[in-house]
C-alpha positions in Angstrom: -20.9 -8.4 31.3 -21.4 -8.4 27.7 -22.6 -6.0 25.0 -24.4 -8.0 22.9 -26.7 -11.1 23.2 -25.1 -14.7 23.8 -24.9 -17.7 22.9 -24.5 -19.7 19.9 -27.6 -19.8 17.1 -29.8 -22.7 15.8 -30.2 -22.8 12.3 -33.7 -21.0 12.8 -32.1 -17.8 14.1 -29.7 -18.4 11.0 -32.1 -18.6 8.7 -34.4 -15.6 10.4 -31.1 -13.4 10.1 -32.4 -10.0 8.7 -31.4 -9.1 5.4 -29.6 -6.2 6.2 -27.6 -8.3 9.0 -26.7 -11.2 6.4 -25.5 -8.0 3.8 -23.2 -6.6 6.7 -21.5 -10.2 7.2 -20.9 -10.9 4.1 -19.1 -7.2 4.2 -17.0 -8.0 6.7 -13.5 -7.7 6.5 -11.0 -10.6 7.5 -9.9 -7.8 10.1 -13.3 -7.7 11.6 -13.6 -11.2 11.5 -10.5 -11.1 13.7 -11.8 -8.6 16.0 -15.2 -10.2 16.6 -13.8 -13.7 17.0 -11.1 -12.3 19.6 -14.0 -10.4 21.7 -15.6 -13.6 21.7 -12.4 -16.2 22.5 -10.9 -13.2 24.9 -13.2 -10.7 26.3 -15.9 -12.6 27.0 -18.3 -11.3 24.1 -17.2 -7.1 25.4 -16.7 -5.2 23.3 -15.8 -2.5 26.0 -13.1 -4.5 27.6 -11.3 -5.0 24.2 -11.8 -1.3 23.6 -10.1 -0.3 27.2 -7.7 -3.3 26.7 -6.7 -1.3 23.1 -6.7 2.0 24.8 -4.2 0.8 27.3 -1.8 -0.6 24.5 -1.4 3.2 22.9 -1.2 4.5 26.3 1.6 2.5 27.0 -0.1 0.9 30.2 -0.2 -2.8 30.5 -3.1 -4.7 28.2 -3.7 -8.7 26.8 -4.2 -8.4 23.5 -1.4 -7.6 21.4 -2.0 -6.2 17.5 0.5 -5.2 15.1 0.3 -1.7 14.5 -3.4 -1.1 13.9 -4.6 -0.4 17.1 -6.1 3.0 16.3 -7.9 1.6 13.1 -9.2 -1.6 15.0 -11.2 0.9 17.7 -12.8 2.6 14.5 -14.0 -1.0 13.7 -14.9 -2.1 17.1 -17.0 1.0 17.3 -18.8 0.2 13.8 -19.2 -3.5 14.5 -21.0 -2.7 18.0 -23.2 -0.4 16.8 -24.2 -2.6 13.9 -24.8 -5.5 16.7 -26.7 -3.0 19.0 -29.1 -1.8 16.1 -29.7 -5.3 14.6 -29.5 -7.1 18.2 -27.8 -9.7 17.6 -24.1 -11.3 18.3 -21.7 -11.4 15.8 -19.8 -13.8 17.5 -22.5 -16.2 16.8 -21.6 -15.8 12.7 -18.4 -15.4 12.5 -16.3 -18.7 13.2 -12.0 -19.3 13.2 -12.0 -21.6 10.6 -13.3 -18.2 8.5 -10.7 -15.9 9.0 
């Protein structure tokens, strides 16, 4: 189950991006980049499996993905990244590619 819509854009939903949307992208860290392209390539597009998948990490418990030291400051991002694609409704994943990062 995902958090946000699927799917990869044509270049009409590209270009119908919201203003505010494109301004947040190109505000994006290469950390968030990371994040967002490993909810895609990982969890499936959840953001709510990465987040338990984190919380497990610090907890000591077993988890998947593995991040140097920054685990607490990547579920501060995850949380503003899934907001921002709940209020705009759209999929980050869908504008944010590897070859970026």
């Amino acid at each position: 189950m995902s958090d946000s819509p699927k799917g990869k854009p044509d270049q009409k939903q590209e270009q119908e991006l919201p203003k505010e949307a494109a301004s947040f992208l190109a505000s994006l860290t290469e950390q968030d980049k990371v994040l967002i392209i490993v909810k895609h390539e990982l969890f499936e597009g959840n953001w709510d499996s990465m987040l338990v998948d984190l919380k497990d990490r610090l907890a000591g418990r077993p988890y998947i993905f593995k991040l140097a030291g920054r685990i607490q400051e990547d579920i501060e991002r995850i949380g503003r990244l899934k907001a921002f694609e709940r209020k705009c409704g759209i999929n980050l994943s869908n504008y944010i590619k590897v070859d970026q990062v």
